[in-house]
C-alpha positions in Angstrom: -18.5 3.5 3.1 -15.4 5.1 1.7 -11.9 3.8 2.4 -8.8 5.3 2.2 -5.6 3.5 2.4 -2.1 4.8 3.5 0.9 2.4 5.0 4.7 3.0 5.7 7.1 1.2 7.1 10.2 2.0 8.9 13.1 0.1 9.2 14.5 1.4 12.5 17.9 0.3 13.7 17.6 -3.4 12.4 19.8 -4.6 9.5 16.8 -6.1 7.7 12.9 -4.5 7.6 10.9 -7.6 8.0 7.2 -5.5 8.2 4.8 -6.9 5.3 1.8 -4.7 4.6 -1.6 -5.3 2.4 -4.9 -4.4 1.7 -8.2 -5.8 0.0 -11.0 -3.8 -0.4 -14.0 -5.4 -1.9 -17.4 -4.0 -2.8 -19.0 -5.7 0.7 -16.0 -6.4 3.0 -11.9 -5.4 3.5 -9.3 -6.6 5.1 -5.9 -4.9 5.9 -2.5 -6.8 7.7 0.4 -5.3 8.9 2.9 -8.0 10.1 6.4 -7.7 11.6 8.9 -11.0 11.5 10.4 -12.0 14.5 14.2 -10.9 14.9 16.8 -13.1 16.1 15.8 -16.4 14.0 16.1 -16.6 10.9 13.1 -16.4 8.2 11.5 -13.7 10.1 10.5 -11.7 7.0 9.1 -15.6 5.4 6.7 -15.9 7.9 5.2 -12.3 7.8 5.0 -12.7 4.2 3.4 -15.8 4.3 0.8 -14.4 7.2 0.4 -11.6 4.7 -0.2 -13.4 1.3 -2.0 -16.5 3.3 -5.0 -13.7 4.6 -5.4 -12.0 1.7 -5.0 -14.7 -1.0 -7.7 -16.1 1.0 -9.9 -13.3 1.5 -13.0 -12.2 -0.1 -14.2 -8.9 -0.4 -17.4 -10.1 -1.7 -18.9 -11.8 1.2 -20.1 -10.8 4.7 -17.9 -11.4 7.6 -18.4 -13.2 10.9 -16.0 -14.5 13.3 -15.5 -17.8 11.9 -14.4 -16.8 8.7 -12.0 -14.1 10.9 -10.3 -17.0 12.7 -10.2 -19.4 9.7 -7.9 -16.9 8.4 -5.1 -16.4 10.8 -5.9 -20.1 11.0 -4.5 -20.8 7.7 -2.0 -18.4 8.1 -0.2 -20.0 11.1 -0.5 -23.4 9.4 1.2 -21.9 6.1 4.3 -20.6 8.5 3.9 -24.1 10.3 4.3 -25.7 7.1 7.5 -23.8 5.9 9.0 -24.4 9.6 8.1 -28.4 9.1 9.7 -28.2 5.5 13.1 -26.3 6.1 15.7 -26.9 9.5 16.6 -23.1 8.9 13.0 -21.7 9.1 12.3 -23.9 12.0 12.0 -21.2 14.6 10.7 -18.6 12.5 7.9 -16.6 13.6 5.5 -13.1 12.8 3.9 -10.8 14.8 0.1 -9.9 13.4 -2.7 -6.9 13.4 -5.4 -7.4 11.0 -8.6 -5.6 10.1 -11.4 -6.7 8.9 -14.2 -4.3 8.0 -17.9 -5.1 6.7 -18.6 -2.6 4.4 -22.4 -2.9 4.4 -23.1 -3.5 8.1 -20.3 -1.1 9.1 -18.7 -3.4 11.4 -15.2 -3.5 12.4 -13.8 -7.1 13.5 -9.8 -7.6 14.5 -7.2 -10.3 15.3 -3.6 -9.5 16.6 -0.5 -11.5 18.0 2.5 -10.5 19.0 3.1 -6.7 19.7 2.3 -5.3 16.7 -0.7 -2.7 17.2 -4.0 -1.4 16.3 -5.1 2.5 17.2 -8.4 4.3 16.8 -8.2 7.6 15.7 -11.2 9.6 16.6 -12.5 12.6 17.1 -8.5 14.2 17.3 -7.6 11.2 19.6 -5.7 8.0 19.4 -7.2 5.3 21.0 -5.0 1.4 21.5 -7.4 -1.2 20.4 -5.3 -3.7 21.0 -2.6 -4.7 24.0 0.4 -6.2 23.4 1.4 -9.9 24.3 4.6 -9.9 25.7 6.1 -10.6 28.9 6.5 -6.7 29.8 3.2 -6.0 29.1 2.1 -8.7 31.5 4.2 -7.4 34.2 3.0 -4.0 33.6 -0.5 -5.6 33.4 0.4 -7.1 37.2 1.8 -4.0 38.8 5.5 -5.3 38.4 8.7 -3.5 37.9 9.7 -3.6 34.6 13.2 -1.2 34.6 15.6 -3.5 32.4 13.5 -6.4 31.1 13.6 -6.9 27.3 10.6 -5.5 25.5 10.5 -7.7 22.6 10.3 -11.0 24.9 6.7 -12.2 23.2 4.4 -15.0 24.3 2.0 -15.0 21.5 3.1 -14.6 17.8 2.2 -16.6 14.6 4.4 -19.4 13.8 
């Protein structure tokens, strides 16, 4: 199975770009994380880099995957941002949004994790598919058949951290 990589980031209208990107790709499994630090407490960009660094530090390209390994992961992830939140008053509210793909090169599986609103798309066959939904409070209105005209989009009830 071949793999090619390609990431950017844009920083939008936000004084600070708090997305954290990476890949590994070993010779039986890869894994790719995009995460996006909550805004509006501080140490959004910590957590997303400790999401980041905690999944792949941890990763191994060598092995098989199954689902266990998959949650172990973002696991240890939210217990590293824990952590930092426990050890500094300022970090205390920090938090990360989370997408992450894990492939199995050998068995050609595809297995995923998200939290937050950050996304995951299929692209095939010339069309875009969402993989994911997001979890925020808009979405679950939308979800519900609610009015949603003037409600913040960025209110989240599932993130890391």
């Amino acid at each position: 199975m071949n793999i090619t990589i390609a990431s950017t980031s844009n920083q939008g209208g936000r004084a600070s770009n708090q997305d954290q990107t990476g890949e590994v790709v070993g010779n039986r499994a890869a894994c790719f994380v995009v995460c996006d630090g909550i805004a509006g407490f501080p140490g959004g960009e910590v957590a997303a880099k400790l999401a980041r660094d905690t999944i792949l530090d941890n990763f191994n390209g060598e092995k098989h995957l199954d689902a266990q390994s998959i949650r172990q992961h973002i696991s240890q992830a939210n217990a590293a941002i824990h952590q930092q939140q426990s050890q500094s008053e300022e970090y205390s509210k920090m938090g990360t949004t989370l997408v992450s793909l894990f492939i199995d090169r050998d068995y050609q599986l595809a297995y995923w994790a998200h939290a937050g609103d950050s996304r995951l798309y299929l692209f095939r066959r010339g069309y875009l598919h969402a993989v994911t939904t997001d979890h925020s409070l808009i979405q679950q209105m939308q979800d519900a058949g609610y009015q949603t005209s003037g409600i913040n989009s960025n209110l989240l009830y599932f993130a890391l951290g």
